[in-house]
C-alpha positions as CSV (number, residue, x, y, z in Angstrom):
1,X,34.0,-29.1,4.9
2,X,34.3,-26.6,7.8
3,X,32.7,-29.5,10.1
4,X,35.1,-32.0,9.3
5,X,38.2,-29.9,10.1
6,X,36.5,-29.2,13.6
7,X,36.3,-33.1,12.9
8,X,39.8,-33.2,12.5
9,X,41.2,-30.7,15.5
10,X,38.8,-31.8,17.6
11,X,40.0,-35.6,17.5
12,X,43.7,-34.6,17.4
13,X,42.9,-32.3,21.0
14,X,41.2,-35.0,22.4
15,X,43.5,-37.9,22.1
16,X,46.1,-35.4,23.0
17,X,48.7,-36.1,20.3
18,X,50.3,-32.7,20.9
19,X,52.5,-34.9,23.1
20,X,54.2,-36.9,21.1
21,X,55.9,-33.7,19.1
22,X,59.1,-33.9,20.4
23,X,59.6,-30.5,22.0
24,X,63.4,-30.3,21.7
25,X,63.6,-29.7,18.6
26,X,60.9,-27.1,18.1
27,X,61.8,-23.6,17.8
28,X,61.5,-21.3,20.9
29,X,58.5,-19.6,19.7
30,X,56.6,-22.8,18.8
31,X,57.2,-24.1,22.0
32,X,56.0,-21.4,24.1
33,X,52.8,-21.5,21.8
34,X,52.6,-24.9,22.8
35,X,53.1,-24.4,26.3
36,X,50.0,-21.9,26.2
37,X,48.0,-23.9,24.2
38,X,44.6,-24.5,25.8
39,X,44.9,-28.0,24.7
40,X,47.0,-28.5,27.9
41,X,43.9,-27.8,30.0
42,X,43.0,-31.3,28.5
43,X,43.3,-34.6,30.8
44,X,45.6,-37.1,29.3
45,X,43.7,-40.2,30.6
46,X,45.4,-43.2,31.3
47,X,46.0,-44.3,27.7
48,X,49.6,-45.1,26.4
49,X,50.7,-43.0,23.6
50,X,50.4,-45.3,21.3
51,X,47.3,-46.3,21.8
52,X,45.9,-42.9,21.7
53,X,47.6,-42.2,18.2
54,X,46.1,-45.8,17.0
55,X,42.5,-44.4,18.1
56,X,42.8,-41.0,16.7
57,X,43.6,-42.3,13.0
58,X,41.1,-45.1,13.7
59,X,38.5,-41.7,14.3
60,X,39.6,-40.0,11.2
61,X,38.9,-42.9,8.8
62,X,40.7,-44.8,5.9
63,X,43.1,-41.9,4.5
64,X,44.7,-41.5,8.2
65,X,44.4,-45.4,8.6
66,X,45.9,-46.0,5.7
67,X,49.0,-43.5,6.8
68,X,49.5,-45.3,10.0
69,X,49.6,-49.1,8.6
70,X,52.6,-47.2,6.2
71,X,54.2,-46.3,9.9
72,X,53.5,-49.2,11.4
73,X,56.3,-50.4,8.8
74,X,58.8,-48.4,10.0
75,X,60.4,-49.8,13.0
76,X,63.6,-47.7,12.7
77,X,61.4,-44.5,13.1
78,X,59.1,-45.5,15.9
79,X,59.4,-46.6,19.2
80,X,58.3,-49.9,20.0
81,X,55.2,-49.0,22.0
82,X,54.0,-47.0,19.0
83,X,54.9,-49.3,16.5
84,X,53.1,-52.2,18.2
85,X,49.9,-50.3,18.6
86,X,50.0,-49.4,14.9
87,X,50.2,-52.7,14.0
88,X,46.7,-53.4,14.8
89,X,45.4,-50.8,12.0
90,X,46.7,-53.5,9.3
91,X,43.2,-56.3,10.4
92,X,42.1,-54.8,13.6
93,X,40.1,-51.7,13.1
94,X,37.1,-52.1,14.8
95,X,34.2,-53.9,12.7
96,X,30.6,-52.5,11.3
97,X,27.6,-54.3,12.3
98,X,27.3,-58.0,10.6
99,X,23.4,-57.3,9.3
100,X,25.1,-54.0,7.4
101,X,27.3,-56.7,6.1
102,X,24.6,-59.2,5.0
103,X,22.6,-56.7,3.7
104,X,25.1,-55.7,1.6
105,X,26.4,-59.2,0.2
106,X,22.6,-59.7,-1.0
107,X,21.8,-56.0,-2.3
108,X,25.2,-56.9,-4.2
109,X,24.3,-60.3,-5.1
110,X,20.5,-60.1,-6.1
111,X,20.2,-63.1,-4.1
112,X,20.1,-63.8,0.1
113,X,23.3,-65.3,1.7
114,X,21.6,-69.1,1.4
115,X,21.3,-69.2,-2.5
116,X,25.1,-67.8,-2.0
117,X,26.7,-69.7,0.4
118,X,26.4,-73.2,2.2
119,X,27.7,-71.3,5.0
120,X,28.5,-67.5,6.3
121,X,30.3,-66.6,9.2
122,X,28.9,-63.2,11.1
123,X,31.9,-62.6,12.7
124,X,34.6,-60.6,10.3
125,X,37.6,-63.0,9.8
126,X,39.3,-59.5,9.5
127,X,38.7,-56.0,9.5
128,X,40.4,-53.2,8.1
129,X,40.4,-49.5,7.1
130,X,38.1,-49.5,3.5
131,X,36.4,-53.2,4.1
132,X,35.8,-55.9,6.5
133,X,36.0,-60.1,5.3
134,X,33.9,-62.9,6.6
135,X,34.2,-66.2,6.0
136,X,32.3,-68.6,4.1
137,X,31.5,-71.8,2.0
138,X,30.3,-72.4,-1.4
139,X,27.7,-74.6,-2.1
140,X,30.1,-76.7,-4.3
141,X,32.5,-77.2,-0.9
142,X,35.1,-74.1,-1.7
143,X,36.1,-72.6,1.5
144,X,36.3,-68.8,0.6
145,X,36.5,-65.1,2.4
146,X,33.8,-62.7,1.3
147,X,35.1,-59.4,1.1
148,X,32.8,-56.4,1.6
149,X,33.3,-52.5,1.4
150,X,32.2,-50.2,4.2
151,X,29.2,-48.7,3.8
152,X,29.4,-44.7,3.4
153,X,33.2,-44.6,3.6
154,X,33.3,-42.9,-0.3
155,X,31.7,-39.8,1.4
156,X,34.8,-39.2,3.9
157,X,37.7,-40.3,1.5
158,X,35.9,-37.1,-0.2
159,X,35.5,-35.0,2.0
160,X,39.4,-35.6,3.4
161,X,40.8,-35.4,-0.2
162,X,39.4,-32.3,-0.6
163,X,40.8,-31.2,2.5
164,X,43.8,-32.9,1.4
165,X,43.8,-30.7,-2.1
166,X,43.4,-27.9,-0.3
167,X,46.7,-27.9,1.9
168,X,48.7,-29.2,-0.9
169,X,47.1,-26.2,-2.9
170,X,48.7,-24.0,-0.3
171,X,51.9,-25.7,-0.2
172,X,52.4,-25.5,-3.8
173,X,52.1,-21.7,-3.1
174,X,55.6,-22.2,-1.2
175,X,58.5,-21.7,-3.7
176,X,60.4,-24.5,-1.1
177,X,57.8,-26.8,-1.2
178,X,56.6,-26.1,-5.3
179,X,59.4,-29.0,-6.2
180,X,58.0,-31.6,-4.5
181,X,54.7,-31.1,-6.9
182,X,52.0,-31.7,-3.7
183,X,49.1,-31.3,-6.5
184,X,50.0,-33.6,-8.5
185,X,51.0,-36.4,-5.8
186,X,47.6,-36.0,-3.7
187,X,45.7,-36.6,-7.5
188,X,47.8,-39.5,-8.1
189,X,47.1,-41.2,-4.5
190,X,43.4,-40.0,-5.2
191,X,43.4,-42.4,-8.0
192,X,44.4,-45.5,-6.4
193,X,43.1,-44.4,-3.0
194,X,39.7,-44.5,-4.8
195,X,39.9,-47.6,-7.1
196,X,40.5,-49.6,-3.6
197,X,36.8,-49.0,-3.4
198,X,35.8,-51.2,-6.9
199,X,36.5,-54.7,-5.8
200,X,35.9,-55.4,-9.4
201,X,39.6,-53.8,-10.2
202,X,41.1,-55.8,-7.5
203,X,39.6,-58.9,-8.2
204,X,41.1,-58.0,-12.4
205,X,44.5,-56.8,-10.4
206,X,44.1,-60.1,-8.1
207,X,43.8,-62.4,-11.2
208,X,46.8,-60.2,-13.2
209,X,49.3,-60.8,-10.6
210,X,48.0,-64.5,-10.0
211,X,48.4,-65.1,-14.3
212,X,52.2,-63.5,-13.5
213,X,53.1,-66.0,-10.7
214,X,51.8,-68.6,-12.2
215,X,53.6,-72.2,-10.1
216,X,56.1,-69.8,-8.4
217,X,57.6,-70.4,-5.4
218,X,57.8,-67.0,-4.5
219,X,54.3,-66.3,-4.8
220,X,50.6,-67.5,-4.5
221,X,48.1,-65.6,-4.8
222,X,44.2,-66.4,-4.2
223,X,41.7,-67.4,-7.1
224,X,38.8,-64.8,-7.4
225,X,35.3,-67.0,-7.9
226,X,33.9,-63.7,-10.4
227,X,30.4,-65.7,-10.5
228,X,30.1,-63.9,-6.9
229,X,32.5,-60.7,-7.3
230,X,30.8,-57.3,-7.6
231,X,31.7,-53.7,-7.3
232,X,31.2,-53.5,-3.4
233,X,31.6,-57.5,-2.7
234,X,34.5,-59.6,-3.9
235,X,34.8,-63.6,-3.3
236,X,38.6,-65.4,-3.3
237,X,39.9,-68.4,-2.1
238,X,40.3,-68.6,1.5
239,X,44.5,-68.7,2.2
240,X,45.7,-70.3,5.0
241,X,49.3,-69.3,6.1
242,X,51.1,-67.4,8.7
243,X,51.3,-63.2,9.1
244,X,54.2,-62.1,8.0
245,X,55.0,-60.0,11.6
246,X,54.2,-63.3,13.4
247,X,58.0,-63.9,14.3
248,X,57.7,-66.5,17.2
249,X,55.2,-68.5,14.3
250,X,57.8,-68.1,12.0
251,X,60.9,-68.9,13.9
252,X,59.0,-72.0,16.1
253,X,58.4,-73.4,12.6
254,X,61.7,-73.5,11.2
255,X,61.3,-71.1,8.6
256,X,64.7,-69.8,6.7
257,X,64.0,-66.0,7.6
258,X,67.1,-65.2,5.8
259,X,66.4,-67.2,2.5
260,X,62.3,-65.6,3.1
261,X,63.5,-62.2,3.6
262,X,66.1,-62.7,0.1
263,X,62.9,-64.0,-1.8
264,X,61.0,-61.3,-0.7
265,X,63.9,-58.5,-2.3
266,X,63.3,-60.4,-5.4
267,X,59.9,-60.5,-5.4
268,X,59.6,-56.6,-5.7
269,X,62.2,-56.7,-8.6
270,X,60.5,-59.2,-10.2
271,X,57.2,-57.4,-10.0
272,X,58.7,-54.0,-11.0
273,X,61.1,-54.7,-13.9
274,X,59.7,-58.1,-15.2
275,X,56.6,-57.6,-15.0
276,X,55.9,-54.0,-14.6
277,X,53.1,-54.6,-12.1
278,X,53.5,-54.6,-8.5
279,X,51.6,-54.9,-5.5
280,X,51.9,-51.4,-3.7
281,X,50.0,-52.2,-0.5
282,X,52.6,-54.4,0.4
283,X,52.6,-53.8,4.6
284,X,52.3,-56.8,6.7
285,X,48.1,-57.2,7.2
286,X,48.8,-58.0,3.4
287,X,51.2,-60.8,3.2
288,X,51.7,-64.4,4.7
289,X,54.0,-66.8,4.8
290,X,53.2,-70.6,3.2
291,X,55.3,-72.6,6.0
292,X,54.7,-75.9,4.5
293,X,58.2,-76.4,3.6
294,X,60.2,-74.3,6.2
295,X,63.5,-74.3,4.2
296,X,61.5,-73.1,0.4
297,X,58.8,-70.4,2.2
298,X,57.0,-69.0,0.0
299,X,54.5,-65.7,0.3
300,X,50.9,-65.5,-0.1
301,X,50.0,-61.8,-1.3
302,X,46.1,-60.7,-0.4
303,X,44.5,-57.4,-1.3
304,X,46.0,-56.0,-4.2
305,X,43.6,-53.5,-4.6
306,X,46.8,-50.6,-5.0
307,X,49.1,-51.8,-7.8
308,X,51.6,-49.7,-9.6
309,X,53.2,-49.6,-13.2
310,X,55.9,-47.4,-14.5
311,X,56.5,-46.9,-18.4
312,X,59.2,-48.3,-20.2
313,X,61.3,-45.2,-19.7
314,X,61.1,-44.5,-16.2
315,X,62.0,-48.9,-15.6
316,X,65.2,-48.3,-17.7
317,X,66.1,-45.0,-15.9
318,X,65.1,-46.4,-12.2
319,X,67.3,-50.0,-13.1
320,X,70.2,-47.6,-14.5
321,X,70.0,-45.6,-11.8
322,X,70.3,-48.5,-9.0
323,X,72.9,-50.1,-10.6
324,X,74.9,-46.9,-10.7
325,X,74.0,-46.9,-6.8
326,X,75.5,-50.3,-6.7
327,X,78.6,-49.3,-8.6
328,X,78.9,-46.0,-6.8
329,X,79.0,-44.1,-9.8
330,X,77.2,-40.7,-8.6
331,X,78.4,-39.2,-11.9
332,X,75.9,-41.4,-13.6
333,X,73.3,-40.7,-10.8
334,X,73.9,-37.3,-12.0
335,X,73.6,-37.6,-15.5
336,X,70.9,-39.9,-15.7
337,X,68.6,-37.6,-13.2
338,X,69.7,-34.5,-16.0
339,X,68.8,-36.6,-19.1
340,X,65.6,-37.9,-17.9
341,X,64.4,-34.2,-16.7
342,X,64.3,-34.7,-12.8
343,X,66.5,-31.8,-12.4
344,X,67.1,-28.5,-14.3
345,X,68.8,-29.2,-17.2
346,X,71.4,-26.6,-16.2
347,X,72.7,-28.3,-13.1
348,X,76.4,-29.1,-13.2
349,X,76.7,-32.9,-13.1
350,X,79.6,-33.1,-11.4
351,X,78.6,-31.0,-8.6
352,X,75.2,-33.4,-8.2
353,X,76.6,-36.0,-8.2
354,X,79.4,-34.6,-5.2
355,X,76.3,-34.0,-3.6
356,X,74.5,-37.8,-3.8
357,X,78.2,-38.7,-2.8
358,X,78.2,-36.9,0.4
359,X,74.0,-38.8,1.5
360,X,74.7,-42.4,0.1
361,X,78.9,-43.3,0.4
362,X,78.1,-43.7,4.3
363,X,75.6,-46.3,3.5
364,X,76.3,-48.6,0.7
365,X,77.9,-52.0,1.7
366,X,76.4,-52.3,4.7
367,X,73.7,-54.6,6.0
368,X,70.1,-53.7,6.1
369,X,69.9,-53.1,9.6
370,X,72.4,-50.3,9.1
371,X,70.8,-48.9,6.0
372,X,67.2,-46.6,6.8
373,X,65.5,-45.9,2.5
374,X,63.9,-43.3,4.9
375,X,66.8,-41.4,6.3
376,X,68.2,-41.5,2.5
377,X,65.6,-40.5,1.0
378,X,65.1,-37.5,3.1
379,X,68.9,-36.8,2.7
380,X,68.3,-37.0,-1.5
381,X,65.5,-34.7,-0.8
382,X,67.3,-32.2,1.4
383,X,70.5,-32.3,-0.9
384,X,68.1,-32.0,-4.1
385,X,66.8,-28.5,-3.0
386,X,69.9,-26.6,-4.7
387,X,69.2,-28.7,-7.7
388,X,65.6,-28.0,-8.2
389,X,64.8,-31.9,-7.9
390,X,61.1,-32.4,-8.5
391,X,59.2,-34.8,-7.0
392,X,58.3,-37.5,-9.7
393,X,54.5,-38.6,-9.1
394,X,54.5,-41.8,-11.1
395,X,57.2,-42.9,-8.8
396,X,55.4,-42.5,-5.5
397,X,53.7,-45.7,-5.0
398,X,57.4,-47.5,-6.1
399,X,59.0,-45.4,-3.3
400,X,56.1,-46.7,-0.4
401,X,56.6,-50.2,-1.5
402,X,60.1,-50.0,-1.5
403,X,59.4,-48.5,2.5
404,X,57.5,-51.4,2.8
405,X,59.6,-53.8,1.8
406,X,62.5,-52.5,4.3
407,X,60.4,-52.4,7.0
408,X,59.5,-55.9,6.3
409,X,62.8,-57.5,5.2
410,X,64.5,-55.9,8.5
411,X,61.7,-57.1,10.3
412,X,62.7,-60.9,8.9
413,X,66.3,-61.1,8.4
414,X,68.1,-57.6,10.0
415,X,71.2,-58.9,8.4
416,X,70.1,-58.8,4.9
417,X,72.1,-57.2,2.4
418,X,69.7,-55.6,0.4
419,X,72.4,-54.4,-2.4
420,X,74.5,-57.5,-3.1
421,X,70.7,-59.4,-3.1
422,X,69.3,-56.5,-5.8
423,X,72.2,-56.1,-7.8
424,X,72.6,-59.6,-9.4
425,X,69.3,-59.9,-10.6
426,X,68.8,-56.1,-12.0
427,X,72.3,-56.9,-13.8
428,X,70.6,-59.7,-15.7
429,X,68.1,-57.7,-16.6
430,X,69.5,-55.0,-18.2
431,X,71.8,-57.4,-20.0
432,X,68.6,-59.2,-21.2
433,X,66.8,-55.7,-21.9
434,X,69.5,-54.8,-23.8
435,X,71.3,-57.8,-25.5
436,X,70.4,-60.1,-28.5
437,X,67.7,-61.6,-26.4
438,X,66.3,-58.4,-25.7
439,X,66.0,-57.4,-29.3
440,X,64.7,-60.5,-30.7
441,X,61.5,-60.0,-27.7
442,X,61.3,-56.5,-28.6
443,X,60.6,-57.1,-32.6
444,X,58.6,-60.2,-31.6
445,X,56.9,-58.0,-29.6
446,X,56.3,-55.8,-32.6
447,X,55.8,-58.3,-35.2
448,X,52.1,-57.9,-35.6
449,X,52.2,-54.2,-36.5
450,X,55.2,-54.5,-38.7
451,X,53.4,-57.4,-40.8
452,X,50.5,-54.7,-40.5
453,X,52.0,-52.0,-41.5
454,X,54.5,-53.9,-44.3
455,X,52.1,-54.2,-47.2
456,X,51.4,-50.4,-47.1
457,X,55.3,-49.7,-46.9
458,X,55.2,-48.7,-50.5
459,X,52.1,-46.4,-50.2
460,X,53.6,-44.7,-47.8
461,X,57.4,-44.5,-49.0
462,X,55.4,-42.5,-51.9
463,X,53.3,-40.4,-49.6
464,X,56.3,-39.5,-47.8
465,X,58.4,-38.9,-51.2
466,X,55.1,-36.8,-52.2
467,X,55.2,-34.9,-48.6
468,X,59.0,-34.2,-48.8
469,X,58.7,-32.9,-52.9
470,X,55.9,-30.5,-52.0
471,X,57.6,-29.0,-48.5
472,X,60.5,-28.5,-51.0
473,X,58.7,-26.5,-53.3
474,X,57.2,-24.7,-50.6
475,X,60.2,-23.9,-49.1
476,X,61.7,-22.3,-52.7
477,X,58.2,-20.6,-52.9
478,X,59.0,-18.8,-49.8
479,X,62.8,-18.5,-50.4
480,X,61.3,-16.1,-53.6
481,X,58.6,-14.5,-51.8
482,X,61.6,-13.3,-49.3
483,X,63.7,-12.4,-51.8
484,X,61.4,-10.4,-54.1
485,X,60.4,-8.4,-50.3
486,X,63.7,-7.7,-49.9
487,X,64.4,-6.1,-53.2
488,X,60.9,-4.6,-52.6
489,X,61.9,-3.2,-49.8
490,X,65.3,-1.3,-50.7
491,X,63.3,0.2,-54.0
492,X,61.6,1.5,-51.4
493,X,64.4,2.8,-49.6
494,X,66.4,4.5,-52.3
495,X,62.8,5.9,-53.6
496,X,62.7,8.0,-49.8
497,X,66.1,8.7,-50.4
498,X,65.8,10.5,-53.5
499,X,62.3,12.0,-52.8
500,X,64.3,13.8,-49.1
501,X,67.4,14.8,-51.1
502,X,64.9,16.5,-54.1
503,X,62.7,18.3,-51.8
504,X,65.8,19.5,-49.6
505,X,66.9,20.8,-52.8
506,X,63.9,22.1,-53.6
507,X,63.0,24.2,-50.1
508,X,66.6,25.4,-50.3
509,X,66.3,26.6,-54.0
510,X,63.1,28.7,-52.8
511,X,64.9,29.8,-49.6
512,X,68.2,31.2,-51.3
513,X,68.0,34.5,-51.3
514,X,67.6,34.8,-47.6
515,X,69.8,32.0,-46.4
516,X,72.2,33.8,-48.7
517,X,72.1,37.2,-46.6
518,X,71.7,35.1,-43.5
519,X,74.8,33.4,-44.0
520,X,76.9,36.4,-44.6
521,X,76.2,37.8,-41.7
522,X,77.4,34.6,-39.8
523,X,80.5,33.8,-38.2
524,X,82.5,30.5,-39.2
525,X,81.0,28.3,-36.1
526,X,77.6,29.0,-36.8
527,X,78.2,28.2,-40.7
528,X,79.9,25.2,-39.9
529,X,77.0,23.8,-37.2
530,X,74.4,24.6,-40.2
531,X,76.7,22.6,-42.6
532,X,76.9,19.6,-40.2
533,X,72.9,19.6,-39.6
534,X,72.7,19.5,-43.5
535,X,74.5,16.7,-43.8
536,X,73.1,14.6,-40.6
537,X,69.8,15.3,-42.8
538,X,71.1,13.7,-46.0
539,X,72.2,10.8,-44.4
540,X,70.3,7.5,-44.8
């Protein structure tokens, strides 16, 4: 572990990426620890910054990788140069050998790449952070990618989750940072981190969200051939369409970027409250454009090896909240965050929801290109820390899609309007969720265990009837028990009574004859203390 945090250091020295900290806005004392760092005794080289960011993650492996493509996203936080470069990481991270590829396919398989394939193409098609594809043909004339997981790369996911655990361990130990619940998010992004590495739950999650977009024109997703799909190798139809960050493709095409970049806001709604499984890997090495009919583009979605779910409560508390974004009704932001238990069930509504006024009024109505989810969301965050708002883990992978998504509708169609293209569609919705036609799906839904369930109905009306008649009983059982140790107990007390007053009576009895003479020869005060302490004692 200690060897890959040199790892770590060493590769963050080396490519120099104390440089791109922006100095400014350090604190004095950080800065002049900077400026005496011995990493300034280190060339620079002739390598652009972003470049030698793009190279460091590429060093570090998947986990880092996988944090730049998120970046890469985010056009209103990077500089161009930086952005472009970490671009690449979404298919350009540099390939392993193609025999440790073939040799894989076949240990995989059971069978060498000619009883497999008609054909197999060496070079990767595409390369990423977890696996690499190539090319291929079926024997029956299917033209297919062959996807294939990179040997070893469990063993450093490991070892930089556990280095990953061990800083969030620390953080938690922060009563600033406890809120935001760092153990719990790094084991929920273990989870699907490491189920990106069973191609056999992609290819189910492939084939889920295929079943789900079944003749859309929104989406089309690839056909998994599970004849030749294993836990490290996965074969799907081959796709042919146009990279979503290909603008000049796009635009020299024809393609409605506007009407793509609309269909693309309602994809994520549809997955999410629909169908309550979405795609959460959604950057743009994942997603291409169907150009066939510029004016009706549709999306082709690959690798959907991250997908998220939320439960019933937390869609109907997400689409409520939204659509009290869309309605500026902070109030029932407020109440809605207090009734589900995101905040302390002792915060004031009315002074949350003053507080989500002062982060979102400045934003809402306005088109995308004026809106950053990022800069909100850090505003939420920052305002959220005199509330006690805790970070909700099941709603992590929704809030990087979202990020996705804004990267890549302002990447399309700057102009979109993300709220007016939202808000009609969760309306419906929750007017289907909750009207007549809601209902009627909901008992449908539950038809088989109520016609399960209704023969036993009597049964169990008795066994409750049964249930209720003996807790009753109990409950008079103990009502006497109380009452008969209450009596008990003040027997008891006027049995001590008695028993002090008679032996008082009895020591003074034996004691008389010198208390007499003792109390002649008192003055009044000394009789009259002695007369009080007598009767302190007979008290109780």
């Amino acid at each position: 572990m200690s060897l890959r945090l040199f790892k770590i250091l060493w590769v963050i020295a080396r490519h120099r990426l104390d440089t791109l900290i922006p100095m400014e806005r350090l604190p004095l004392w950080l800065r002049t620890l900077l400026w005496f760092s011995p990493l300034r005794l280190m060339p620079v080289g002739k390598r652009t910054r972003g470049e030698r960011l793009r190279l460091a993650l590429e060093a570090l492996g998947p986990i880092f990788i996988k944090f730049g493509q998120m970046l890469s996203t985010r056009r209103d936080l990077l500089p161009d140069d930086i952005a472009n470069e970490l671009r690449r990481l979404q298919d350009q991270v540099p390939p392993f050998p193609a025999d440790l590829a073939a040799a894989r396919v076949e240990k995989e398989l059971e069978m060498s790449l000619e009883e497999a394939f008609a054909a197999f193409e060496q070079t990767p098609l595409a390369s990423a952070s977890i696996a690499q594809v190539h090319s291929a043909r079926l024997h029956t004339g299917e033209e297919v990618v062959v996807k294939i997981i990179r040997p070893g790369i469990d063993r450093i996911m490991r070892q930089d989750m556990t280095l990953m655990y061990q800083v969030a361990r620390l953080f938690a130990k922060i009563p600033e940072a406890r809120r935001l619940r760092p153990v719990e998010v790094i084991r929920d992004y273990e989870a699907t981190l490491f189920d990106e590495l069973d191609l056999y739950k992609e290819a189910a999650n492939t084939s889920q969200l295929k079943r789900n977009f079944k003749d859309s024109p929104l989406l089309f997703v690839p056909t998994i051939y599970w004849p030749f799909t294993r836990r490290h190798v996965m074969v799907q139809e081959r796709i042919r369409g146009v990279p979503v960050a290909d603008m000049e493709t796009l635009i020299s095409q024809g393609v409605n970027l506007k009407k793509l970049a609309e269909r693309g806001v309602e994809l994520f709604f549809t997955q999410v409250f629909r169908d309550n499984f979405f795609h959460a890997d959604m950057h743009p090495g994942n997603i291409f454009v169907n150009c066939d009919n510029p004016e009706d583009p549709q999306y082709i979605a690959i690798d959907c090896g991250i997908v998220g779910s939320l439960t019933r409560e937390d869609q109907d508390y997400l689409a409520r909240n939204l659509l009290a974004f869309f309605h500026q009704d902070y109030y029932e932001v407020a109440a809605l965050h207090i009734e589900s238990g995101w905040v302390g069930e002792n915060t004031r509504a009315n002074e949350f929801a003053a507080a989500i006024r002062t982060v979102c009024e400045p934003i809402l109505e306005k088109p995308l290109k004026d809106i950053s989810f990022g800069q909100v969301l850090l505003g939420l965050f920052q305002t959220a820390r005199r509330f006690n708002m805790e970070v909700q883990p099941q709603l992590v992978l929704l809030q990087k899609t979202l990020l996705n998504i804004e990267g890549l509708g302002r990447q399309l169609y700057p102009e979109l309007d993300l709220w007016s293209t939202a808000k009609p569609y969760l309306e419906q919705w929750m007017k289907e969720r909750a009207g007549v036609s809601g209902l009627w799906e909901s008992l449908k839904r539950q038809a088989p265990e109520l016609s399960h369930q209704l023969p036993e109905l009597p049964v169990l009306a008795h066994q409750a009837l049964t249930r209720m008649e003996i807790e009753h009983r109990q409950r008079h059982q103990q009502v006497d028990a109380i009452h008969h140790m209450q009596r008990h107990m003040t027997r008891q007390g006027k049995r001590h009574y008695r028993l002090r007053i008679g032996l008082l009576l009895v020591a003074i009895a034996l004691a008389w004859q010198p208390l007499s003479g003792w109390a002649s020869a008192q003055e009044w005060p000394v009789l009259a203390g002695a007369g009080l302490g007598l009767l302190l004692l007979l008290w109780q």
